[in-house]
N, C-alpha and C positions, 0 to 999 in steps of 0.2 A: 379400784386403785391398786397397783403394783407399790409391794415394797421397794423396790429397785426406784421408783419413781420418785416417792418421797425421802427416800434417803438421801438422791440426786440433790433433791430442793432443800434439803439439812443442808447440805453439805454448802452451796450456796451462799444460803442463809447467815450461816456462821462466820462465811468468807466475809461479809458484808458486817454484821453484826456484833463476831465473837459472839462470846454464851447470852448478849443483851436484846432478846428477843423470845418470843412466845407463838406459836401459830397452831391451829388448830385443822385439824384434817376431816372433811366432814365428806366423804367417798370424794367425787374429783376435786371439792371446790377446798381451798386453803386460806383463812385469814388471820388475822394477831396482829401483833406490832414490834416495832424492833428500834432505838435505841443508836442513832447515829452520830458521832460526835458531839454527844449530849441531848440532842435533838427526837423528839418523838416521831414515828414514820411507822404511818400504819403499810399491812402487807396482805394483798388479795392477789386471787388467782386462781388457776385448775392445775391438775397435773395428769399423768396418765394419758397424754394426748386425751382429752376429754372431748367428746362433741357437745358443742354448743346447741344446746336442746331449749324446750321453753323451759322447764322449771330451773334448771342451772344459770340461764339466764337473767331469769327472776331473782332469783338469790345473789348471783353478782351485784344484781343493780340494787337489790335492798341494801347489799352492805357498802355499796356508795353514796347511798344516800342516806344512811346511819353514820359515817364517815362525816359527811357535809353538816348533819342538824348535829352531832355529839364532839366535834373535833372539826371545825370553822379553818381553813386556809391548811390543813395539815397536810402533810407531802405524803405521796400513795408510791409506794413501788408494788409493779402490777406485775405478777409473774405472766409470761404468756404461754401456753403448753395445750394444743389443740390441736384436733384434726377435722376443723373447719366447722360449717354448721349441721348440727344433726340431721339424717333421712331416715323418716321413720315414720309410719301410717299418724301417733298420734300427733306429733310436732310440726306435721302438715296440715294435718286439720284443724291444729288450732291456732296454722299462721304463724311459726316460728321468723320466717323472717321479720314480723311486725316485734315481738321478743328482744330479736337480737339489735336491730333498730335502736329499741326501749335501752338495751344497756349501753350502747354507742350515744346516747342522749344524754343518760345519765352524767356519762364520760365528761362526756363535755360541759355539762352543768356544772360539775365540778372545776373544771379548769375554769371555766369563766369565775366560779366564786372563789378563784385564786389558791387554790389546790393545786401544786407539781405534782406531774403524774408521770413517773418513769417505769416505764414500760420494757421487762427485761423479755425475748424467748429463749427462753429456757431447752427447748428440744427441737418443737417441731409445731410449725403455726400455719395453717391454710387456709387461702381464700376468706371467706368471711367471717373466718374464727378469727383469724388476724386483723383485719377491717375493722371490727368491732369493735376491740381491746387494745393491740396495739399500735395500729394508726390512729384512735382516738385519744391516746396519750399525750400528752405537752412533748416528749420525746422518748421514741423505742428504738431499743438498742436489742442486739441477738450475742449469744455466746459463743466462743467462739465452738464450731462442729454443728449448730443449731442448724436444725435443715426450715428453710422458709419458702412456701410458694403458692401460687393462687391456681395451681392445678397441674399435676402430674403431666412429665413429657408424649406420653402417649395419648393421655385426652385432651389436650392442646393440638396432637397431630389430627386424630379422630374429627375435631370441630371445625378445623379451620385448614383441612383438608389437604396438609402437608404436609410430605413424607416424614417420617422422626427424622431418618438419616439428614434429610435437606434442614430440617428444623434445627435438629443440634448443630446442624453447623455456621445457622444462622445464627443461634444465641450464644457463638461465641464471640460475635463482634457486635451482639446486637442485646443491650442488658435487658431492655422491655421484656423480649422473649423469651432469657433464660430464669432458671428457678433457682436458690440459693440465696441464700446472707449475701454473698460478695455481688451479686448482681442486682439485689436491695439495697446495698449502701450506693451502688453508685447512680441508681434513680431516684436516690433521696428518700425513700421507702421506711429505710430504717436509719439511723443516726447514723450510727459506728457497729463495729464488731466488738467486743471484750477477749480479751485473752488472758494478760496476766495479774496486772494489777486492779481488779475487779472494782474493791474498793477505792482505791484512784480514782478508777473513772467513774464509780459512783457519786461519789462525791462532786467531781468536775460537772457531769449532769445536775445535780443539784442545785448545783451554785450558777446555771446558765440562766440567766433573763429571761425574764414571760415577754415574748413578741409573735407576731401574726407567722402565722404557719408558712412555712419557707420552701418545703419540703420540691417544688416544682423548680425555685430559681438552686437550691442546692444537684436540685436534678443534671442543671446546666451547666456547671462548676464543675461536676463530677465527669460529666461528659457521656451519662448514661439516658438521658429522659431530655432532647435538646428542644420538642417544642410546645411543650404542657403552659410554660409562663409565659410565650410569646400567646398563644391561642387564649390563652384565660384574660391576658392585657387585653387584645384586639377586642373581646367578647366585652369587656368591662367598660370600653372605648367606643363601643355601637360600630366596628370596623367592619368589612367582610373582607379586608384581606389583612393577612400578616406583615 
């Protein structure tokens, strides 16, 4: 873990809290609690773009589910700060993706036993690091300069066998295929962006109503994601056309 990185997530912290908060740093993984307009809010998360390994995984999910049995409906702000899921001889062999899964489970255990879970990225969140944590969220929000995306413009080109140049200038009118916050809020991906009033919007997160995941018809709205809700109705409706 980089000083630079936690001082980041102080600085934050404090935006949100002032001095009424506690967290502890244990190498990438961060928790404590903090003190919101009287309100107790506990605070989990990684920093250091940390890859999502199994034992980090592990440990996220124990302390949401130390959260759930010690602190019943308590609201979680989840820092998001990742650089996707770990590669590495021993976290493939022992099935990491089944790991990250387990804390993407947990996530949602949680929301269902009535826990708000806002989900900030804080830096830099990819592919299934982000999957995990902060689409598993009640709602995630990025700050503003956070870089967000499910895989670098060049290995995007590499896969799907089109040129960068033809590719970037497809994701300029096209939000599915570009990378970025701004291209995430507009397929519903992530809420909003944050910029100034942090706390503000904190708060307004907070106070947003527990309803069923939206994220596809906000897609439509947005004018980034046009037929994710139309195909998932038809699918639900036993249709085979749209």
């Amino acid at each position: 873990m980089t000083d630079n990185s936690r001082e980041s997530i102080e600085k934050f912290l404090r935006s949100l809290f002032g001095e009424k908060y506690a967290v502890q740093f244990d190498d990438l993984l961060l928790s404590g609690e903090g003190t919101f307009d009287g309100t107790p809010v506990a605070i989990l998360g990684t920093s250091s773009r940390a890859p999502i390994g199994v034992s980090l995984a592990l440990a996220l999910s124990r302390h949401v589910l130390d959260i759930m049995r010690e602190h019943p409906k308590r609201s979680i702000l989840l820092i998001v700060e990742n650089s996707g899921q770990k590669i590495g001889l021993f976290d493939e062999l022992m099935g990491n993706n089944g790991y990250v899964a387990h804390l993407s489970t947990c996530l949602d255990a949680a929301r269902r036993r009535g826990h708000k879970i806002i989900g900030v990225v804080h830096d830099l969140a990819i592919s299934a690091g982000f999957m995990a944590t902060g689409m598993a969220a009640s709602e995630c929000y990025a700050l503003n300069g956070a870089e967000l995306r499910v895989m670098a413009p060049e290995a995007m080109s590499r896969i799907m066998r089109i040129p960068l140049e033809r590719l970037n200038q497809l994701s300029k009118t096209n939000a599915i295929l570009g990378p970025g916050a701004v291209n995430f809020e507009r397929i519903g991906g992530i809420a909003g962006i944050w910029s100034d009033d942090v706390r503000g919007e904190f708060r307004k997160a907070l106070s947003q109503p527990d309803e069923e995941d939206a994220r596809r018809e906000t897609g439509v709205q947005r004018g980034g994601r046009l037929f994710a809700a139309r195909v998932a109705r038809a699918v639900r409706e036993g249709r085979r056309q749209l």
